[in-house]
C-alpha positions as CSV (number, residue, x, y, z in Angstrom):
1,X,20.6,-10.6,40.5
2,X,23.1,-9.4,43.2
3,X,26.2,-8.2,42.1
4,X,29.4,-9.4,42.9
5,X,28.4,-13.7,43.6
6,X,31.1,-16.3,43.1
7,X,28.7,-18.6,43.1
8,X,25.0,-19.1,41.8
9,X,22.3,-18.0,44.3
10,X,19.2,-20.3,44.6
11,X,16.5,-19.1,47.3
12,X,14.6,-22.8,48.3
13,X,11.3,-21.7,49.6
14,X,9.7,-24.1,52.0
15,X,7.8,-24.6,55.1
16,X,9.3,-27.8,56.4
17,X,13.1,-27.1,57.6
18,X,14.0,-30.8,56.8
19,X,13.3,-30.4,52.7
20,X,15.1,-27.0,52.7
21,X,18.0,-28.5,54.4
22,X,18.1,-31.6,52.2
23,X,18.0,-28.7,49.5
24,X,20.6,-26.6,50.4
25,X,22.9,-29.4,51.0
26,X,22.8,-31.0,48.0
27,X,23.0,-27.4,46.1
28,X,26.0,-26.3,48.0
29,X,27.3,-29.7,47.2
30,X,27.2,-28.7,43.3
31,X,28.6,-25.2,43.8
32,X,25.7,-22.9,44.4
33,X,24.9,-20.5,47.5
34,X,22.0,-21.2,48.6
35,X,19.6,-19.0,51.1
36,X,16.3,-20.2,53.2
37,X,13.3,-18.7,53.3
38,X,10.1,-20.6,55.1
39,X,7.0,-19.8,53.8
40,X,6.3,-17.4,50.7
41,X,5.9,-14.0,52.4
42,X,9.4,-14.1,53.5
43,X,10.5,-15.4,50.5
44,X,9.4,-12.2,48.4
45,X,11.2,-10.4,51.0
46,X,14.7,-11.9,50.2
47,X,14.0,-12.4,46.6
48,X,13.6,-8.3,46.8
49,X,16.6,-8.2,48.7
50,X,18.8,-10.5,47.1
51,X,18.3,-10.7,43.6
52,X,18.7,-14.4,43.4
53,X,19.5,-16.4,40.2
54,X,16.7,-19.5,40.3
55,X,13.9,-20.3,43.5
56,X,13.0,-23.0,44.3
57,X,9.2,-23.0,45.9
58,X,7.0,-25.2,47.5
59,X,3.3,-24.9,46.6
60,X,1.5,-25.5,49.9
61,X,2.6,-22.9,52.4
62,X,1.2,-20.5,55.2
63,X,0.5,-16.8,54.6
64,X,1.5,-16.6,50.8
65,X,1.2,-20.0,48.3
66,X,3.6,-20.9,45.7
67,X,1.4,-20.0,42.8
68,X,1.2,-16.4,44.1
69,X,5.3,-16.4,44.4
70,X,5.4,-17.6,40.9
71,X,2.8,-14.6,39.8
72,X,4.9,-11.9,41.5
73,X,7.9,-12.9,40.5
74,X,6.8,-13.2,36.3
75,X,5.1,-9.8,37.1
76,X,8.6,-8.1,38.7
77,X,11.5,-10.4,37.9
78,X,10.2,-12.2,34.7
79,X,14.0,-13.0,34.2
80,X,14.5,-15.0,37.1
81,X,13.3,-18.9,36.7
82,X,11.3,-20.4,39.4
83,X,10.9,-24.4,39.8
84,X,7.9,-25.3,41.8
85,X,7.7,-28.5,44.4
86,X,4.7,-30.1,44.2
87,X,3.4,-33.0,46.2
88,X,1.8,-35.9,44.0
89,X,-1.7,-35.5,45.4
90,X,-1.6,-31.6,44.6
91,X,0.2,-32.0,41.0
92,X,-2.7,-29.7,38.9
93,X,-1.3,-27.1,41.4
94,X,1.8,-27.1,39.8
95,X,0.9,-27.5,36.2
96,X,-1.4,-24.3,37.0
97,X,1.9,-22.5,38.6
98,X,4.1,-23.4,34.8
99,X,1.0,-21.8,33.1
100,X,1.3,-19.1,35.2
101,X,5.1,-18.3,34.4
102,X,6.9,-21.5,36.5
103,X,10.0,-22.6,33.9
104,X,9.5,-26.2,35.7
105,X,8.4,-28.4,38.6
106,X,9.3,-31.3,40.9
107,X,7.0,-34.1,42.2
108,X,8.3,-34.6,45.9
109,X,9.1,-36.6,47.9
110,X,12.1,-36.4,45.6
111,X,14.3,-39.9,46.0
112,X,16.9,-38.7,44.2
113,X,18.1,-35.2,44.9
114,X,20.5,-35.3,41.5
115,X,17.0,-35.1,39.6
116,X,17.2,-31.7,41.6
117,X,20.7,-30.5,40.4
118,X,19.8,-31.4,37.1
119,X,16.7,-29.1,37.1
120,X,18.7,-26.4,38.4
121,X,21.5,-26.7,35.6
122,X,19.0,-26.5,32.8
123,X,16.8,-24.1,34.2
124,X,19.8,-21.7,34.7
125,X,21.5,-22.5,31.1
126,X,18.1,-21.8,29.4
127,X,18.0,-18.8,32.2
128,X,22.0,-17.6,30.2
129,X,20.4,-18.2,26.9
130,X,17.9,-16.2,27.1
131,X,20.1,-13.3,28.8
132,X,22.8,-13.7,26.3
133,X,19.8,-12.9,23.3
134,X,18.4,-9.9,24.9
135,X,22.0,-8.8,24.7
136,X,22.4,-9.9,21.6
137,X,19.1,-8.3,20.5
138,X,19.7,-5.0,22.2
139,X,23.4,-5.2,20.3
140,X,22.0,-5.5,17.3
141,X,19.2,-3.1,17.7
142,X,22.2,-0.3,18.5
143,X,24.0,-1.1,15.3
144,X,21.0,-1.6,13.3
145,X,20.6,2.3,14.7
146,X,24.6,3.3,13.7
147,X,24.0,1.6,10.7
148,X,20.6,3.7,9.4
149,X,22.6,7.3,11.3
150,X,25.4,6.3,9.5
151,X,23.1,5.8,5.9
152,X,21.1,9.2,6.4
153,X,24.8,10.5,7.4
154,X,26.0,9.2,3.4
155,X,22.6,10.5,2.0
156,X,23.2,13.9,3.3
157,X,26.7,14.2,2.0
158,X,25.5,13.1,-0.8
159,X,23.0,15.4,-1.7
160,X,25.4,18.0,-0.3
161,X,28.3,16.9,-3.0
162,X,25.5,16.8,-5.6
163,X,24.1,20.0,-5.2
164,X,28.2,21.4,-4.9
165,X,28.6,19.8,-8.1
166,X,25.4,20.9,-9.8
167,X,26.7,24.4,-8.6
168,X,29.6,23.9,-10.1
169,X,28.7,22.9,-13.3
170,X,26.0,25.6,-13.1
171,X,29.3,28.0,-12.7
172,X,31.5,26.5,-15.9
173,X,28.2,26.6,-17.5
174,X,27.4,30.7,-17.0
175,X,31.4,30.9,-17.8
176,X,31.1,29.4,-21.5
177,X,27.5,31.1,-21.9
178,X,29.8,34.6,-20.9
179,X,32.1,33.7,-22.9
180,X,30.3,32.6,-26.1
181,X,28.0,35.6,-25.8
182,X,31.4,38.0,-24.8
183,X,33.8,37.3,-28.0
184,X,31.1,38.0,-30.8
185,X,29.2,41.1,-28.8
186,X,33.0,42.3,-28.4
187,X,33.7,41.9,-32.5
188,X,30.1,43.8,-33.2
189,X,31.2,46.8,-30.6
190,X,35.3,46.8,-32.7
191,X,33.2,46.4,-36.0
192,X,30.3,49.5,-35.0
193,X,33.4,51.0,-33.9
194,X,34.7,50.9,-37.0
195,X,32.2,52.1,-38.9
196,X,31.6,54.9,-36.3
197,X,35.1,56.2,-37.1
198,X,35.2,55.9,-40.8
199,X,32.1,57.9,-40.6
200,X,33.5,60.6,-39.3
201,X,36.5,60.8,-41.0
202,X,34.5,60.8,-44.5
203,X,32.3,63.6,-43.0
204,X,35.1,65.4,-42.4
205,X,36.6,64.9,-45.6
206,X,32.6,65.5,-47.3
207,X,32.4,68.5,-44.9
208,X,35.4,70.0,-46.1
209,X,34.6,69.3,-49.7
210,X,37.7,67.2,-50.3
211,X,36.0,63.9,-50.5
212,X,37.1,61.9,-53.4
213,X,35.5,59.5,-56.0
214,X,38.2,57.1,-53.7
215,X,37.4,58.4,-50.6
216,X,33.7,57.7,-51.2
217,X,34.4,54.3,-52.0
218,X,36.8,53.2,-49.5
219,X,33.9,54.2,-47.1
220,X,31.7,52.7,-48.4
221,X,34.0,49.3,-48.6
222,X,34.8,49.7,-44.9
223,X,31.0,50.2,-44.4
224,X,30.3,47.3,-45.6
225,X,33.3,44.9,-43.8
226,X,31.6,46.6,-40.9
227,X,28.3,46.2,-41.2
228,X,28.7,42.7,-41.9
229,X,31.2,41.3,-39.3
230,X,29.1,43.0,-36.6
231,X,25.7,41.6,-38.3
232,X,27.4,37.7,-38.2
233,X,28.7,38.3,-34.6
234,X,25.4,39.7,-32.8
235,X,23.4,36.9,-35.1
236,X,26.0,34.4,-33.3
237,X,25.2,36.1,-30.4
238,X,21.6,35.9,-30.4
């Protein structure tokens, strides 16, 4: 459709001057521009040109017919509707041109050009409904795509935040394991350490030949104390 109209445009296609100007009249009489074209071949031309919003098209006309007006325009401006005129004697012609993609058609002579107005102002509402859908449609298609980014958006912070917070509890858990492992290994190292030194303070003593009935058993006490708190503590340990 051309940009920037006012107005409606309607292109009446027609071969007799008379029914295009009855057509026009009338049209411009109900608030529509309206444009002329006489027989089909030029009327392709200015539909290419001018974008229109509904044509009007006879079926009878030199050089190109109505039913291949209504065929190119389904094939290249499917959105555009088309009513065809037929005369009475020819009306299979015009039932073939609605199978063929027509949205409607007239049985002329028409004696009451409002019947024409009328098929124009339906033709053109069902023309907006359909537009405002695809807009619709397309509208919803692009959030139905925002929507699905947005969820594979969550899902990946999600796992993200998951795998953070399996990390972290991977660290408090190597922290406690350090821990629990740390503090009894550390009382078997005091206990051994201990026992080392008592050892060689009773060798000393042994060496020396001063070692004592006391001496011997206060070593062996400690020995003991040792040996044991360092056995518990690597047993908690292991």
């Amino acid at each position: 459709m051309t940009e920037n109209k006012s107005y409606p445009l309607i292109i009446t296609i027609d071969d007799e001057q008379a029914i295009r100007d009855s057509f026009s009249g009338i049209l411009e009489d109900s608030g529509y521009d309206v444009i002329q074209a006489e027989n089909g071949r030029i009327g392709l031309e200015m539909i290419e040109e001018h974008r229109p919003d509904l044509i009007l098209c006879d079926m009878q006309m030199p050089e190109v017919g109505g039913l291949e007006v209504v065929r190119t325009v389904r094939k290249k401006y499917s959105e555009i509707p088309v009513i065809v005129i037929s005369g009475a004697r020819i009306l299979d012609d015009a039932i073939e041109a609605v199978r063929e993609g027509a949205w409607d058609y007239l049985i002329k002579p028409l004696y009451n050009l409002k019947t024409l107005v009328q098929a124009v102002e339906k033709a053109l509402e069902r023309a907006r409904l359909i537009a405002e859908n695809k807009e619709y449609q397309k509208s919803l298609e692009k959030q139905t795509k925002e929507l699905q980014r947005e969820i594979q958006d969550r899902k990946k912070a999600e796992k993200k935040l998951i795998q953070s917070e399996k990390m972290a509890a991977l660290g408090d858990l190597v922290a406690g394991v350090a821990h629990e492992i740390n503090t009894p290994i550390g009382i078997g190292v005091t206990g051994i350490s201990y026992l080392n030194d008592s050892t060689v303070a009773f060798r000393k003593l042994f060496d020396q030949g001063e070692a004592k009935k006391s001496d011997l058993e206060k070593y062996l006490a400690d020995s003991e104390e040792a040996c044991q708190v360092t056995l518990t503590n690597l047993n908690r340990a292991a």
